[in-house]
C-alpha positions as CSV (number, residue, x, y, z in Angstrom):
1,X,30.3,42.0,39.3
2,X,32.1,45.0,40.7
3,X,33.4,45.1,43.6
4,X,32.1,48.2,44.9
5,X,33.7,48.1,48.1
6,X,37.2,49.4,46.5
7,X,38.0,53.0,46.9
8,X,36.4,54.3,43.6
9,X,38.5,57.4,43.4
10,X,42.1,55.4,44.1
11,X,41.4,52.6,41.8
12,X,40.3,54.8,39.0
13,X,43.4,57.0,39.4
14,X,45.4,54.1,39.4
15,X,44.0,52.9,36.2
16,X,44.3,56.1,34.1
17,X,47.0,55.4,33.6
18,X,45.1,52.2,31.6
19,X,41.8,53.7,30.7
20,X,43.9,56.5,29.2
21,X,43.4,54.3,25.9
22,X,40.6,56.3,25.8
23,X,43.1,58.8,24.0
24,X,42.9,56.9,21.0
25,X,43.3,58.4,17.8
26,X,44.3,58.1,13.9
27,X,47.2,57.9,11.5
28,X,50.1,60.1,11.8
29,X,53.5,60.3,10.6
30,X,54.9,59.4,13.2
31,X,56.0,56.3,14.7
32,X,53.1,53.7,13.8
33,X,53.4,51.9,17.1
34,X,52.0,48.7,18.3
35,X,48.9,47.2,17.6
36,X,47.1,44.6,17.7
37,X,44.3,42.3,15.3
38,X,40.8,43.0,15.8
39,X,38.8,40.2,16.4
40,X,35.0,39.6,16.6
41,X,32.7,39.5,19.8
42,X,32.4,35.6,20.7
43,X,30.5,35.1,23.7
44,X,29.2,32.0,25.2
45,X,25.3,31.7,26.3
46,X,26.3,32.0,30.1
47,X,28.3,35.5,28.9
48,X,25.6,36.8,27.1
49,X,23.0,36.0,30.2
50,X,25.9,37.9,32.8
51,X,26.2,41.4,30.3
52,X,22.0,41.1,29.6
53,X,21.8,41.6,33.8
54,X,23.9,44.6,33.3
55,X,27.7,42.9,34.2
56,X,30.6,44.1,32.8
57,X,33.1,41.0,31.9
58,X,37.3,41.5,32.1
59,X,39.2,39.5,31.1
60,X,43.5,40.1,32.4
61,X,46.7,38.8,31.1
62,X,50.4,39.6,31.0
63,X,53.0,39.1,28.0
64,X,56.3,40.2,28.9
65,X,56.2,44.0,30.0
66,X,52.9,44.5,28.6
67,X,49.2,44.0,30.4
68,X,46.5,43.5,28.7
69,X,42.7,44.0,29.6
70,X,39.2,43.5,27.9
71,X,36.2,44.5,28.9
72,X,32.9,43.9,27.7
73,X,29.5,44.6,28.4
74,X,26.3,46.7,27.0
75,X,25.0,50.2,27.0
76,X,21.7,50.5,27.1
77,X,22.1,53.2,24.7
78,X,21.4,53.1,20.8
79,X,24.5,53.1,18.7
80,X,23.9,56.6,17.7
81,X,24.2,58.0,21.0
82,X,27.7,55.4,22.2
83,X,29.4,56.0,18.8
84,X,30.5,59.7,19.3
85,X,32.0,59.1,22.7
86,X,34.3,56.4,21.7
87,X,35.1,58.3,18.0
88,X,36.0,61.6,19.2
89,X,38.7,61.1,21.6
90,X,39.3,64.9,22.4
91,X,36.3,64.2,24.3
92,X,37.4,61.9,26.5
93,X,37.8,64.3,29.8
94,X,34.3,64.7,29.2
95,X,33.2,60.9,31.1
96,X,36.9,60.0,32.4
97,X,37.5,61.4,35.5
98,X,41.0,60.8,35.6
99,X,41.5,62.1,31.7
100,X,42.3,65.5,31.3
101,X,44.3,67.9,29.1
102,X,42.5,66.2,26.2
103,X,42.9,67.6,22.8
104,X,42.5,67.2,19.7
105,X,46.2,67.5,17.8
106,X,45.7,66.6,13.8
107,X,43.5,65.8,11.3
108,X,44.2,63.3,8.3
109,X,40.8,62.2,7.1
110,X,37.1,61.9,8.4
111,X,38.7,58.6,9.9
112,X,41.9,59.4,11.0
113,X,43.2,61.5,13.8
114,X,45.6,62.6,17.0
115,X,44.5,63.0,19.9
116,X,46.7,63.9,23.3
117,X,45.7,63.3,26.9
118,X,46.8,63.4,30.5
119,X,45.9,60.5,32.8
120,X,46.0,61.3,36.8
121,X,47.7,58.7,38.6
122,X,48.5,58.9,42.6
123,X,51.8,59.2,44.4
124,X,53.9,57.9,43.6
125,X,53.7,57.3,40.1
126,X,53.4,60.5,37.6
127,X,50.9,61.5,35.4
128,X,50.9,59.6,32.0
129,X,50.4,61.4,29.1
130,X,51.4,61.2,25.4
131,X,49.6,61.6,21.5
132,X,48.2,58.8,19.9
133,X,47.2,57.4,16.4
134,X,43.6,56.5,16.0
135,X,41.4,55.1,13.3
136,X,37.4,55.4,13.5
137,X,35.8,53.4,11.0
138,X,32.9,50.7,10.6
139,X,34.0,47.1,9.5
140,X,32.3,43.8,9.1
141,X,33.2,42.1,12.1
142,X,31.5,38.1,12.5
143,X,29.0,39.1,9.9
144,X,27.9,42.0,12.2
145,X,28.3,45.7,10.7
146,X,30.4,47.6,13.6
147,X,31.7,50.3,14.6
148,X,35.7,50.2,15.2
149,X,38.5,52.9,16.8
150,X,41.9,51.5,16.8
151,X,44.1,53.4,18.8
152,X,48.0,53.5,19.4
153,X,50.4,55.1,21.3
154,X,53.2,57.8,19.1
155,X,56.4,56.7,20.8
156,X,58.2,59.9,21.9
157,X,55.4,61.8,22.4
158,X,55.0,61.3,25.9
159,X,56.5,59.2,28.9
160,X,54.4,55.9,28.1
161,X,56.2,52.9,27.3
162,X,53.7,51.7,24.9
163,X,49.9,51.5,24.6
164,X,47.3,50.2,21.7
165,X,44.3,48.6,21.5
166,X,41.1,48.7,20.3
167,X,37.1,49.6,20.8
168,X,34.4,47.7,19.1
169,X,30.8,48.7,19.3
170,X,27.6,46.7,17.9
171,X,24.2,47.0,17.9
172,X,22.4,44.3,20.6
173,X,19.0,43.5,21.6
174,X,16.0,42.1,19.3
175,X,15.5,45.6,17.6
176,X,19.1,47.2,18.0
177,X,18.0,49.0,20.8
178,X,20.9,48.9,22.8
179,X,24.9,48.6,22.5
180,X,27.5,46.2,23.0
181,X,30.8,47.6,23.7
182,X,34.6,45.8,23.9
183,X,37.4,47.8,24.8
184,X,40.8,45.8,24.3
185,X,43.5,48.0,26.0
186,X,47.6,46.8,26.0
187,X,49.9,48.8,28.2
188,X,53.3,49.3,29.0
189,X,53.1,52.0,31.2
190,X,56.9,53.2,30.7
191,X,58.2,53.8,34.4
192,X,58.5,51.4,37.5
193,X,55.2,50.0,39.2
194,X,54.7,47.0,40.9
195,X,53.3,44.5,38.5
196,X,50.6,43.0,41.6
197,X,49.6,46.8,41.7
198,X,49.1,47.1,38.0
199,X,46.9,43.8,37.5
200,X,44.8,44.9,40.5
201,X,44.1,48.3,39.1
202,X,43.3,47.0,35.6
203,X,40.6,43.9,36.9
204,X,39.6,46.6,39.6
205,X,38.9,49.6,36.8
206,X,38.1,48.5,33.5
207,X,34.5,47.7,33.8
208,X,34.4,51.7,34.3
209,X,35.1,51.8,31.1
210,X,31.6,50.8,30.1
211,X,29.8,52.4,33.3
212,X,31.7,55.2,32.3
213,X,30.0,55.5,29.0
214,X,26.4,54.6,30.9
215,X,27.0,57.2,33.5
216,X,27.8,59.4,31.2
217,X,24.8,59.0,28.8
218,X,22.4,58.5,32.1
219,X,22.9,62.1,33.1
220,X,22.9,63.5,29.7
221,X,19.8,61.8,28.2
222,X,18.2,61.7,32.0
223,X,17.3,59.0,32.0
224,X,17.6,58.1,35.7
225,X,19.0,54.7,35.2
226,X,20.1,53.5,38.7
227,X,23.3,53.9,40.2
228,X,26.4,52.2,40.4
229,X,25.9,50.3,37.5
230,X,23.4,52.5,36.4
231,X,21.5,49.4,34.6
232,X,17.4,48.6,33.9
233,X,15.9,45.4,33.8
234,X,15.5,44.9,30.2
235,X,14.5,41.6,28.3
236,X,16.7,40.7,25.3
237,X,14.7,37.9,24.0
């Protein structure tokens, strides 16, 4: 669960940084950068019965300079409505608080674009920002029909080391009502913070990126969904 007793405002800042991911985009022809396969939603009976009371699992490792998170959890949302927040990534300042300058940079297809973003971070590290390669496209993923946004940092374009990942949406419940969403984010942040600081932000911050999405879709579609989680009681049987 969260741990809602954390300053909101400095753990979010601190993980901009992270959930700046969220600036996701296309091909270009620049640098490819990093990335990373994507893999299928397995989860285990006990998972599926934490995320159906409105959790938001994380899951937190670290290979050599890179740190990388997962989050999971569902929207209680139709895909229809989660789809365009996660695809157009010039949107993203729109339910980050700590995105901003986002843009929309180039165009090579209905699936494939740039994007560029600024994440706030605190004193004293500096604001991160940079363009990045995404690709928005649906895919067959464990014999479910999803909806996928791969997503990598354009090395140059900005003062990150490195950053790529991935975002998978499905449909969930007994009549597709709702969403599942996965967001896989690995980052190199490119400049000097403490790696204890760094883990903490990330476990601390990435379930906002799914009560981001909810928040955001709560105040939108009022649907008065209650706060912090912003989660009904909802059968999935």
């Amino acid at each position: 669960m969260l741990n809602i007793s954390l300053n909101r405002t400095a753990r979010q800042g601190l993980f901009a940084l992270l959930t700046f991911a969220l600036l996701l985009t296309g091909t270009s022809v620049a640098f490819a950068g990093s990335s990373e396969p994507v893999r299928p939603i397995n989860l285990s009976d006990s998972q599926r019965a934490r995320i159906e009371r409105g959790e938001v699992l994380v899951s937190l490792q670290q290979n050599d300079d890179v740190n990388r998170g997962v989050a999971t959890g569902i929207i209680q949302a139709p895909m229809r409505d989660v789809v365009p927040l996660v695809e157009e990534c010039w949107k993203y300042g729109d339910w980050r608080d700590n995105i901003k300058d986002t843009a929309l940079i180039s165009r090579s297809s209905d699936e494939r674009v740039v994007c560029a973003g600024t994440a706030k971070v605190p004193f004293p590290a500096r604001d991160r920002d940079g363009h990045f390669n995404v690709h928005n496209h649906t895919r067959d993923l464990g014999g479910v029909e999803s909806f996928v946004s791969t997503f990598s940092y354009i090395e140059g374009s900005g003062n990150l080391g490195d950053m790529f990942g991935y975002w998978v949406l499905q449909p969930y419940g007994p009549n597709n009502e709702h969403t599942l969403m996965r967001h896989v984010l690995n980052v190199d942040i490119g400049g000097w913070l403490p790696d204890f600081l760094v883990r903490w932000a990330t476990r601390s911050t990435l379930p906002d990126m799914v009560i981001g999405a909810r928040a955001y879709l709560n105040k939108r579609k009022s649907q008065n969904l209650p706060g912090p989680n912003f989660w009904r009681e909802h059968s999935y049987e």
